[in-house]
C-alpha positions as CSV (number, residue, x, y, z in Angstrom):
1,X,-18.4,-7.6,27.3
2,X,-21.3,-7.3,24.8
3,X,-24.8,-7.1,26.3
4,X,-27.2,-8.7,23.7
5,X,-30.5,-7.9,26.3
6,X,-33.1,-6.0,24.1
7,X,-33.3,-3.6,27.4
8,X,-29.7,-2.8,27.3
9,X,-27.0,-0.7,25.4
10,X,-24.8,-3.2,23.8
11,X,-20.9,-2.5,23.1
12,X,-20.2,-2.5,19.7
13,X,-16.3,-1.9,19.8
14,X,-13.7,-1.3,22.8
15,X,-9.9,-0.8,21.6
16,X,-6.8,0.5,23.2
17,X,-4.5,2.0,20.9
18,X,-0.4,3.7,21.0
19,X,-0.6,7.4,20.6
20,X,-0.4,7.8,16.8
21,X,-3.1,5.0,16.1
22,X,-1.7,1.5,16.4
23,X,-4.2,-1.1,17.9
24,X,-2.6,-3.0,20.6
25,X,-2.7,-6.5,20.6
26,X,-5.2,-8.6,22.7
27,X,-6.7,-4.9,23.4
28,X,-9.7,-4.6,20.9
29,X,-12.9,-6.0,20.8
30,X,-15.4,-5.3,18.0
31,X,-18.3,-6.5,16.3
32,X,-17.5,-7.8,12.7
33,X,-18.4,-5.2,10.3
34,X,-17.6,-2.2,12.9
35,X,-15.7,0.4,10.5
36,X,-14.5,3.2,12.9
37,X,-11.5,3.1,14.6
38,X,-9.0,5.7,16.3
39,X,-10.3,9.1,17.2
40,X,-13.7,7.4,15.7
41,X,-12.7,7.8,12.0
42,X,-13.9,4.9,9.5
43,X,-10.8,2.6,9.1
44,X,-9.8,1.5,5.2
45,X,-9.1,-1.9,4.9
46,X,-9.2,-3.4,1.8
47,X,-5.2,-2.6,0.8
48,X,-3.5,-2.3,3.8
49,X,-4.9,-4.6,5.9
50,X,-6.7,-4.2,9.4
51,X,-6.7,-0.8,11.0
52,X,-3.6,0.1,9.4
53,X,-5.3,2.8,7.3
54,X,-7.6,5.7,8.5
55,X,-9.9,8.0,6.7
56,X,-10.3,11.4,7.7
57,X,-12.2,12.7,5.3
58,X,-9.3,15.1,3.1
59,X,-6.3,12.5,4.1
60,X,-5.6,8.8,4.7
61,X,-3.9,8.4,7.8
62,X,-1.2,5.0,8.1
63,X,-1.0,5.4,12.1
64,X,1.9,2.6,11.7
65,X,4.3,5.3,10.6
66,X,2.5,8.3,12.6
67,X,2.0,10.2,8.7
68,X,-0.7,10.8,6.0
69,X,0.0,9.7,2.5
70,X,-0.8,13.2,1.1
71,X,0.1,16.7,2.0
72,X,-1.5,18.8,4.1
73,X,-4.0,21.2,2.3
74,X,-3.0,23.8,4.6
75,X,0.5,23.6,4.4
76,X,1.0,27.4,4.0
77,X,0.1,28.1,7.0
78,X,2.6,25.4,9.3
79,X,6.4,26.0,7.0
80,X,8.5,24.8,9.5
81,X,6.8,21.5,10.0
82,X,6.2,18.9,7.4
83,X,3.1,18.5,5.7
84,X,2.7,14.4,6.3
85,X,2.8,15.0,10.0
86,X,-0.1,13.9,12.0
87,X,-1.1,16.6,14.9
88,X,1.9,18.1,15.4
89,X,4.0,15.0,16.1
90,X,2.5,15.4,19.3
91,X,-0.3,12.8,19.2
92,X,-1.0,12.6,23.8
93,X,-1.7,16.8,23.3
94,X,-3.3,17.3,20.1
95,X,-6.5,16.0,17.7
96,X,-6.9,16.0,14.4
97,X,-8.6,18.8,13.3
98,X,-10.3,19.7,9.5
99,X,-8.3,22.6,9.6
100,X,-10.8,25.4,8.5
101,X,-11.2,29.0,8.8
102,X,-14.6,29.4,7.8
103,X,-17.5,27.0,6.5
104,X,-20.6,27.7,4.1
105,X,-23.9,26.0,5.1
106,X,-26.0,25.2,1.6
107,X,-29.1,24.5,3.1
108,X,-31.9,23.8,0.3
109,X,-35.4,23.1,2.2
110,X,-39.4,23.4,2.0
111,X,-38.4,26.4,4.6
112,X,-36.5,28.9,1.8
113,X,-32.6,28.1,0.4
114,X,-30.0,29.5,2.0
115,X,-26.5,29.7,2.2
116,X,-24.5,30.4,5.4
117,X,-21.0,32.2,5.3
118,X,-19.5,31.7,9.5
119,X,-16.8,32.0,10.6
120,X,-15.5,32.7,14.4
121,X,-13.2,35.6,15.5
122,X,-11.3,35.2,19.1
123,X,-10.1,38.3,20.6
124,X,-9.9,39.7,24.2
125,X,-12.0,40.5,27.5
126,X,-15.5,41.8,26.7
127,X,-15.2,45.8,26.9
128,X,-11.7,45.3,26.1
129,X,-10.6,47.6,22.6
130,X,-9.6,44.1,20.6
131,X,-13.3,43.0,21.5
132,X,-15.7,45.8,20.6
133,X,-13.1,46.4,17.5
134,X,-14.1,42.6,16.1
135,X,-17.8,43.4,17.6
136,X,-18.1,46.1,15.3
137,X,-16.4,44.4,12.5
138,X,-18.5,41.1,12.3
139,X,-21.9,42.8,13.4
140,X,-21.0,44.9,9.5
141,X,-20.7,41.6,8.1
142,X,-24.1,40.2,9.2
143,X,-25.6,43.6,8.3
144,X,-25.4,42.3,4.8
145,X,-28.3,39.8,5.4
146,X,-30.8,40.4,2.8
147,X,-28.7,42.1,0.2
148,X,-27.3,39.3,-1.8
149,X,-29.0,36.2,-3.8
150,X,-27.0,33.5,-5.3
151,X,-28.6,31.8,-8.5
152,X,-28.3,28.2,-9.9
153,X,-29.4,27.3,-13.0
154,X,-30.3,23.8,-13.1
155,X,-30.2,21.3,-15.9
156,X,-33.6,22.0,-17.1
157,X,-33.8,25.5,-17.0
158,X,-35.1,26.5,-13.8
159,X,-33.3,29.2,-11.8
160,X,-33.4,28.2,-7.6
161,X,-32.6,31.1,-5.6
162,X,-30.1,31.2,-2.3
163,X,-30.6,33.5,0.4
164,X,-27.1,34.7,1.4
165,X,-26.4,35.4,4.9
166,X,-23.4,35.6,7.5
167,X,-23.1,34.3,10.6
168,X,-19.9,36.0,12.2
169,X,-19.3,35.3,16.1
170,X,-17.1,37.4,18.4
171,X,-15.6,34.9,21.6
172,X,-13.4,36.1,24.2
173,X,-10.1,34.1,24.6
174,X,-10.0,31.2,26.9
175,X,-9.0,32.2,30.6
176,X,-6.9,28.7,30.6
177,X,-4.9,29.4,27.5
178,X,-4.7,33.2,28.4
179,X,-3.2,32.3,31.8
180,X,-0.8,29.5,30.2
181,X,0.1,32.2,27.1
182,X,-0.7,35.1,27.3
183,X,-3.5,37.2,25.8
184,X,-2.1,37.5,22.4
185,X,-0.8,34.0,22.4
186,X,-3.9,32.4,24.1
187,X,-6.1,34.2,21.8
188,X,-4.2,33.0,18.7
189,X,-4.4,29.7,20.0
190,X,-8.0,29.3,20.6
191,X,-8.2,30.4,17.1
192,X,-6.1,27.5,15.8
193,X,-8.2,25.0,18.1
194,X,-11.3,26.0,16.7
195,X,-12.5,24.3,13.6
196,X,-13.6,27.6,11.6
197,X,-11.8,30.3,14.3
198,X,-9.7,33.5,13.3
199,X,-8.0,36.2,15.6
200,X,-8.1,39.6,16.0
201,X,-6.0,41.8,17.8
202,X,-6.2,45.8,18.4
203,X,-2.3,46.8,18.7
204,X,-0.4,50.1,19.1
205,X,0.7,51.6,15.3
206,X,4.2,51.0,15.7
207,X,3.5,47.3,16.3
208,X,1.7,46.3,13.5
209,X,4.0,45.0,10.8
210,X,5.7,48.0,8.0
211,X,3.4,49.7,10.2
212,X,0.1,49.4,8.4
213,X,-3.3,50.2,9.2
214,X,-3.6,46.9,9.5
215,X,-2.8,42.8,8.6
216,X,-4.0,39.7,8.5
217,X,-1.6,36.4,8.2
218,X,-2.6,33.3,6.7
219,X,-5.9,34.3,6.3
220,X,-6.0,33.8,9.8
221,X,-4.9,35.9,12.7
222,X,-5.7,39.7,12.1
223,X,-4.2,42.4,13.8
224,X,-5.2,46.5,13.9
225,X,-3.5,49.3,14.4
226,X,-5.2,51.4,17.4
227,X,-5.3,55.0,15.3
228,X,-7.5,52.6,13.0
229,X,-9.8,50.4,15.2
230,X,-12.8,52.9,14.4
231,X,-12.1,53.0,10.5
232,X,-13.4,50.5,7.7
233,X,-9.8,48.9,8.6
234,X,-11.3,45.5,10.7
235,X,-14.0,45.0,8.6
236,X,-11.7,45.3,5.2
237,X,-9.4,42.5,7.4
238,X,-12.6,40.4,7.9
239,X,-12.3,40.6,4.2
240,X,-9.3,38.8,4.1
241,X,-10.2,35.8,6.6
242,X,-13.4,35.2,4.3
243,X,-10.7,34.6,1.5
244,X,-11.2,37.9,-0.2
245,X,-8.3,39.8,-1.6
246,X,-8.0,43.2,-3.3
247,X,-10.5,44.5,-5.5
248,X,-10.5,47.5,-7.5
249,X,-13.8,49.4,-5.6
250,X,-15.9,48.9,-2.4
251,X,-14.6,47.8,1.1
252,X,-12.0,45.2,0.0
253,X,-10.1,48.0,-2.3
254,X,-6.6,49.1,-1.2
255,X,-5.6,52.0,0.6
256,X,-2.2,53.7,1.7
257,X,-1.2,56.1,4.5
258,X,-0.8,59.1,2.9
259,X,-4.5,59.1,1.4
260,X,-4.2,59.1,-2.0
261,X,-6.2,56.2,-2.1
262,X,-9.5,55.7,-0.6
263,X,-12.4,53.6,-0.9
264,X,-15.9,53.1,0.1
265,X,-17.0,50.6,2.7
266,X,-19.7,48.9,0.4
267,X,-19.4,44.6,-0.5
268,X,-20.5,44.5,-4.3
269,X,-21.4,41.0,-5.4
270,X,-18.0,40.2,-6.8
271,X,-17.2,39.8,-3.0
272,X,-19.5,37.4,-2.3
273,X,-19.0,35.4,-5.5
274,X,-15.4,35.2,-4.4
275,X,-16.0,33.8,-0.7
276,X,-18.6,31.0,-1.8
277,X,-16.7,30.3,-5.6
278,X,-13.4,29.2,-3.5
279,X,-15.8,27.3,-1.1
280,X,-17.2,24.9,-4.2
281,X,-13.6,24.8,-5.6
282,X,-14.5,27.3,-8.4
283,X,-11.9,30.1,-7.6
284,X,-11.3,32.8,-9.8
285,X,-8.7,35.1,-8.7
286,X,-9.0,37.4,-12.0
287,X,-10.6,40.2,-10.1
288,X,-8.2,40.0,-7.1
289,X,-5.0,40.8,-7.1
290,X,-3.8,39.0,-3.2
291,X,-3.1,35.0,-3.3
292,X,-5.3,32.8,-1.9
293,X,-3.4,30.3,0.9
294,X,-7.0,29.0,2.8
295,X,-8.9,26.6,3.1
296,X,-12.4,26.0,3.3
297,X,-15.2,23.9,4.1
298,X,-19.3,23.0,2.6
299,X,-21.6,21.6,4.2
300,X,-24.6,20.6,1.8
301,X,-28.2,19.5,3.2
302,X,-29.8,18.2,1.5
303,X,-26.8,17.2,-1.2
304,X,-27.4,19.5,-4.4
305,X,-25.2,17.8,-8.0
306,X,-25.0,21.3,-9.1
307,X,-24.2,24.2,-7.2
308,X,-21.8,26.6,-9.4
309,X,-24.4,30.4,-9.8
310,X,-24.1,34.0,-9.4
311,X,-24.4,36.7,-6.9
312,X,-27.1,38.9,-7.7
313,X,-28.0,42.2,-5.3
314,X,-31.7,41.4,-4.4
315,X,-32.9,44.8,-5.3
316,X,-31.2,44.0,-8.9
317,X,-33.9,41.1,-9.3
């Protein structure tokens, strides 16, 4: 029913729909020129007719058929399931998600300009080794604040300035998905389910896989090898979830077990030019030698037409 009464809220659309999408008939009632539809995503008309084609941002969705027209940007990461699904092929347990591991916040304001790296890592219990392990590991991260700049040159000449700054959380996995999975499990999971969530996970040597100090897959889920946990091992994994690979000197340089390589735990510029260059679809992977599988997200406010700088350290200014 729609309430037209300037005192009351009026209903601009009610629909029921089949799990992947598909309005039912007799079961929708909308306002003419209403453009969102199914899980309130704006609804492309024009070719396919009505509400038979969804926009969700980085796909078009034909909920008809249950598939997107185009693959799945982060196809590395799911091999055994085909890139046109939509949520899993399980549509009454899953939502749509963007998919990201991390986002950068371009904020350009009367206040100051900024730019936010953040990103979330789910681990165990509080007090637990796994969560004062990522604790440590993020709270290096955000220690960076203040050391880095990021310059645009604009059209006319002028140079604005970004503050760079991270913003890494620590959460504690769920104690639903825990209880359904498992810590390790549960913890992974909560990571997947969030919208810019990693994993990290302190585990005994010999578990770790070719038994390395420590790995992260898919730029994702991040695990540590105990005799490591107090090293420059999770914060050089952080690396890797921020899209960094290996570089030749600082914190994100490779080392080996029998210590004939070592490394210092600084982040040069290069770093951070990496981690916001992938994020404006810049990428250059000539000064890192691991392959890039993520994918990211930027948020611009307000929206700049030029964004591509450089990292300078602000005592270098």
């Amino acid at each position: 029913m729609l309430l037209n009464s300037p005192n009351r809220v009026g209903i601009r659309n009610s629909s029921d729909y089949s799990p992947f999408g598909v309005e039912l008939d007799g079961r929708t009632v909308s306002l003419e020129g209403y453009r969102f539809g199914f899980q309130n995503q704006e609804k492309d008309d024009e070719i396919k007719g009505e509400s038979n084609s969804i926009d969700f941002g980085a796909r078009i969705y034909d909920p008809r058929i249950g598939r997107w027209f185009s693959l799945d940007l982060l196809l590395a990461k799911r091999p055994a399931q085909t890139p046109y699904s939509f949520v899993g092929n399980k549509p009454n347990m899953n939502k749509e998600l963007y998919g990201h591991d991390y986002e950068i916040i371009v904020d350009k304001s009367e206040k100051g300009n900024t730019i936010t790296i953040r990103a979330v890592y789910y681990t165990d219990v509080k007090g637990s080794e796994s969560f004062n392990t990522a604790l440590k590991a993020t709270e290096f991260w955000n220690s960076q604040n203040g050391k880095f700049k990021y310059q645009v040159t604009e059209d006319d000449g002028t140079v604005t300035e970004y503050d760079v700054i991270f913003q890494l959380t620590v959460k504690e996995v769920s104690e639903e998905s825990k209880s359904l999975y498992g810590a390790e499990e549960g913890i992974k999971l909560d990571a997947y389910d969030d919208d810019i969530g990693n994993s990290l996970i302190v585990k005994q040597d010999a578990q770790i896989t070719d038994q390395l100090f420590g790995a992260t897959s898919i730029g994702q889920f991040t695990e540590i090898a105990y005799s490591r946990k107090s090293s420059d091992t999770p914060q050089h994994e952080i690396g890797h979830t921020l899209n960094l690979g290996h570089f030749l000197r600082g914190l994100m340089k490779e080392i080996d077990r029998y210590g004939t390589k070592t490394r210092e735990p600084i982040i040069y510029s290069e770093n951070v030019q990496q981690i916001i260059d992938f994020a404006i679809g810049k990428g250059d992977m000539s000064s890192s030698t691991a392959p890039v599988i993520k994918a990211k997200t930027i948020v611009i406010n307000p929206k700049n037409e030029k964004l591509e700088g450089k990292i300078v350290e602000a005592n270098d200014e």
